[in-house]
N, C-alpha and C positions, 0 to 999 in steps of 0.2 A: 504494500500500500504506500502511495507518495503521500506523505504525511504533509507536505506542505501545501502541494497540489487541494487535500482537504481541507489544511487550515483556511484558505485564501478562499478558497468556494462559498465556504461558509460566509463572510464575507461578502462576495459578492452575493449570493443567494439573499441576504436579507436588505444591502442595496440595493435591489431589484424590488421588494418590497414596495423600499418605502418610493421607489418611482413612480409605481405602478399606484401608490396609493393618493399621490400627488397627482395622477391624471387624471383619477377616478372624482377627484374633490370638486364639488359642484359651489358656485358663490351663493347658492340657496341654506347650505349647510352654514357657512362662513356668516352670512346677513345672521341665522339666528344667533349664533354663538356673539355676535357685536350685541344683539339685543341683551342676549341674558347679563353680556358684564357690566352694562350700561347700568342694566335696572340693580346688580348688586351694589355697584356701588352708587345708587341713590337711595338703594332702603338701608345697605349696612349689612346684608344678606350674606351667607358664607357660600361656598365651593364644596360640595362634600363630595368625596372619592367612594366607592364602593368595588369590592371582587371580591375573587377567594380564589386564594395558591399563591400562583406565580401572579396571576391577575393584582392579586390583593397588594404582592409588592410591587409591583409597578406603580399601581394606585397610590403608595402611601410615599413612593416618589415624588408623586406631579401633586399631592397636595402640599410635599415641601419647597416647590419649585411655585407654585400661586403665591404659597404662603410671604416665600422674599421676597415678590416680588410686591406683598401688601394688600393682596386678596386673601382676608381670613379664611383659612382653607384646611380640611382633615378630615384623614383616613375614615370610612365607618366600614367597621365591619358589620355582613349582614345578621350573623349569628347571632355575635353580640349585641345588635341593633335589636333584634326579637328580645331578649333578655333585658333591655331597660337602655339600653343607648339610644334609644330614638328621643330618648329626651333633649338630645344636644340637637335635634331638628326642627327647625322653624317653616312658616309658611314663606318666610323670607327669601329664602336658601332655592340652591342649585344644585342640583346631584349630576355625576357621572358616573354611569352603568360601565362594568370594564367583564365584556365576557365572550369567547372566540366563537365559541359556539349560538350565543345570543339563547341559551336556556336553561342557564345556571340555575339550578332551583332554588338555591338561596335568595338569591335575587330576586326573582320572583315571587318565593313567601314575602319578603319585604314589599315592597311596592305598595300591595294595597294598603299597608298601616303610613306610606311615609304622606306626610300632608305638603306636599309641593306641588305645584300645577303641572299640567303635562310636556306644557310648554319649556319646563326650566328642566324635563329629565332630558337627558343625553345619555346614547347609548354609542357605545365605542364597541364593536359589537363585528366580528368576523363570518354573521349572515346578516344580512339589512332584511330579511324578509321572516326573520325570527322572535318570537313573542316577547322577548323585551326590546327589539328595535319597533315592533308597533306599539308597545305602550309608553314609544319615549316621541318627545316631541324633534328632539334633533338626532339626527343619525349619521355617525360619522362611519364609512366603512372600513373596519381595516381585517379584511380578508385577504389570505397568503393563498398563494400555491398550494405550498409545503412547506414544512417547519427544515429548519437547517441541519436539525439532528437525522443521524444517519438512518433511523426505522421513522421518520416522521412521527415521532411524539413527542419528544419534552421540548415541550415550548420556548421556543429559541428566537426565530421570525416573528412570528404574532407577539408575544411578550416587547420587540425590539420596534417594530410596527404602534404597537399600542402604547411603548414610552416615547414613539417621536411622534404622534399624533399629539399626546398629553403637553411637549415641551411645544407643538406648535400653537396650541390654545393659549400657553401660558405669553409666548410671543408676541401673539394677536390681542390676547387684553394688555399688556405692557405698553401696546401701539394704543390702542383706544383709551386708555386710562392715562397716558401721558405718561408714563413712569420714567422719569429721569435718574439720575446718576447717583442725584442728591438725596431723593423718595427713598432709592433704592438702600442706598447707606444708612438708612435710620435702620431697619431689617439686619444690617449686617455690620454692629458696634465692636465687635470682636474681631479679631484675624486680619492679616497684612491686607484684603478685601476695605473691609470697614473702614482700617485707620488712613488709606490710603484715599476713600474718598471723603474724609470727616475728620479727623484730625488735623488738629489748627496748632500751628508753631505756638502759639500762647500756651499751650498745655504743655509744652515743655524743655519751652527756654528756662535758664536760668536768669531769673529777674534782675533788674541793674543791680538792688540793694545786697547783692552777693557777689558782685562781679569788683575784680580790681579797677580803678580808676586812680589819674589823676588827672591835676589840670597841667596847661599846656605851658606853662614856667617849670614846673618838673623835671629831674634829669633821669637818666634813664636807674640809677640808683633807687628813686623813688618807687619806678617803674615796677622794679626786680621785689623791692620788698612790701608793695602793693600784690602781685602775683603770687607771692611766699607765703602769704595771708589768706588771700581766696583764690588756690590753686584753678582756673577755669582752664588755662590753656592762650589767655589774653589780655591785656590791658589794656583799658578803654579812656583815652586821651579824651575830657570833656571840660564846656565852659557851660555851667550851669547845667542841665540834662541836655544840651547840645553836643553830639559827639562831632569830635575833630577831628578826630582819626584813631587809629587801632595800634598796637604794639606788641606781635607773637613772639614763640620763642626764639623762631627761625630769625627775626631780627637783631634778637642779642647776640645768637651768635655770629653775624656777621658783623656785628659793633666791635665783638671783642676781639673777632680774625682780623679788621684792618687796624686795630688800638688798643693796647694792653689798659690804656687812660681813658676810657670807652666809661666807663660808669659814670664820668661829670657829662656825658654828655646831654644836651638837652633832648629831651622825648622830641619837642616836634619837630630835631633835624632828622630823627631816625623812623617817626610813624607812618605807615599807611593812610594817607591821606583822603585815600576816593576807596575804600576799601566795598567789597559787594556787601552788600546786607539787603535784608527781607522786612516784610512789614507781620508781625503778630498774628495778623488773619491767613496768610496764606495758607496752603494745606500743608501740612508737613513733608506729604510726600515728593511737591513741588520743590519744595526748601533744597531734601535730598538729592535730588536732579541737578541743580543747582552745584550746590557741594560737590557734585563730584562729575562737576565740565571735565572729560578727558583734559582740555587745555588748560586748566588750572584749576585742580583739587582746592577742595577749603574743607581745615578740619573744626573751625569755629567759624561763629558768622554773626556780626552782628543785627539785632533787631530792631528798627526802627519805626514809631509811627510818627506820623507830621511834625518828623525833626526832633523829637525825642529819643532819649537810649533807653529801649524797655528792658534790653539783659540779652543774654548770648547763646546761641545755640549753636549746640557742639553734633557735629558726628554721632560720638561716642551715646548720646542719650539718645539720637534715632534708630539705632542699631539695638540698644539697649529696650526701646518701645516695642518691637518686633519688625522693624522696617530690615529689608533684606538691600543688597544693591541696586539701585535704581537703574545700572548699565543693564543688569540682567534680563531689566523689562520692554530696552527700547528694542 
């Protein structure tokens, strides 16, 4: 047997699916599905998922994929649905029927207790002319050939078929709902995801009132035992909360390399005068992008709002928040 020959079949065998289920898609099915996300979110209505098997984890997939995207959304089982979880169903609500066959019996015992209009059931359903795609208002087809397993049973194709139908509803309400970048990041406050669209330099620079500073008659003496003090990485040259200019370490040591007499020296023959800095609001992740221009690295960076020094942000506390390389991403 060419083992690879199989692997790759498989593969295309369930590509060919979802072609074939993209031809089959009519804008009649597509028009209802705008309606139902429309009306949930004007009543506040949820998305409920229903199967059983493989069905049931596909399901509890695409209700975590509504869910981030801010359509309150989740798994029901129908078993447990008979047993007292129909309580978490409203008249509000939307269901999706997930079953290849389209005669799951479970499903079917359910139905008549669930109280939703016929209009908001959906059946994702691999016969359209099977009793729960007639007792569903919208009927998406997603009927295979054959399953990609090698006796045509364990659901392989339909399972894969029925999570990319799920992830294209959830696409199609993100377009009609507007879901932006920003919507999207309240859902996801956690993880290099979140911080990356939500995280604001303010949360973790290190504020002026920690930072070394002096004023701009200072020598670089001052400088040194200003930095000794509040070890940041930098000294921030200021006239009032007006920064001047900046002084790292990478500048002493080139005071001390051309001058062993380098310590009278005055700070503002030796500071960074136009040095890069950012404004408090920006996203963090922006910051990092920034920081690390292949054409000049910054491992600190000052923070400024309308000419104020709010405090410094380092590298080292992005890295430290859970940011990874930003080269990594471009």
């Amino acid at each position: 047997m060419d083992h690879k020959k199989l692997f790759s079949q498989v593969l295309v065998t369930e590509a060919e699916a979802l072609m074939a289920a993209a031809q089959r898609l009519s804008g009649k099915e597509v028009s209802g599905l705008v309606e139902v996300f429309e009306l949930l979110a004007l009543t506040g209505g949820s998305l409920i998922i229903s199967g059983v098997g493989k069905s049931g984890h596909i399901g509890a997939k695409i209700a975590a994929t509504f869910s981030s995207l801010g359509l309150p959304s989740f798994f029901l089982h129908p078993t447990e649905a008979m047993h007292g979880d129909l309580g978490r169903v409203t008249k509000s609500d939307a269901i999706v029927l997930i079953s290849k066959s389209g005669t799951t019996e479970e499903l079917l015992n359910m139905l008549p207790f669930v109280s939703i209009p016929k209009e908001r059931i959906i059946a994702l359903v691999g016969n359209i002319n099977s009793p729960i795609a007639n007792k569903s208002g919208i009927v998406l087809d997603a009927s295979v050939e054959k399953e990609a397993c090698i006796n045509d049973l364990a659901p392989t194709t339909s399972t894969t078929l029925a999570l990319a139908l799920g992830d294209a509803m959830a696409v199609l309400y993100e377009n009609v709902l507007g879901v932006s970048r920003e919507k999207f990041a309240v859902n996801h406050p956690a993880g290099l995801l979140g911080k990356s669209l939500s995280l604001t330099v303010d949360r973790l620079l290190v504020p002026a009132s920690e930072c070394p500073h002096v004023d701009d008659g200072a020598t670089l003496q001052d400088a040194i035992l200003a930095m000794t003090q509040k070890p940041v990485g930098m000294c921030a040259v200021l006239k009032g909360h007006t920064l001047l200019g900046i002084v790292v370490e990478g500048d002493i040591r080139r005071a001390f390399a051309k001058s062993p007499d380098a310590i009278r020296t005055p700070v503002k023959d030796l500071m960074n005068k136009t040095p890069q800095s950012v404004t408090s609001t920006i996203l963090a992740f922006e910051a990092l992008k920034l920081m690390e221009n292949p054409k000049r690295q910054i491992s600190v960076m000052p923070v400024i709002d309308d000419g104020k020094f709010m405090g410094v942000l380092r590298l080292h506390d992005l890295f430290k928040a859970g940011f990874s390389s930003s080269l990594s991403t471009r």
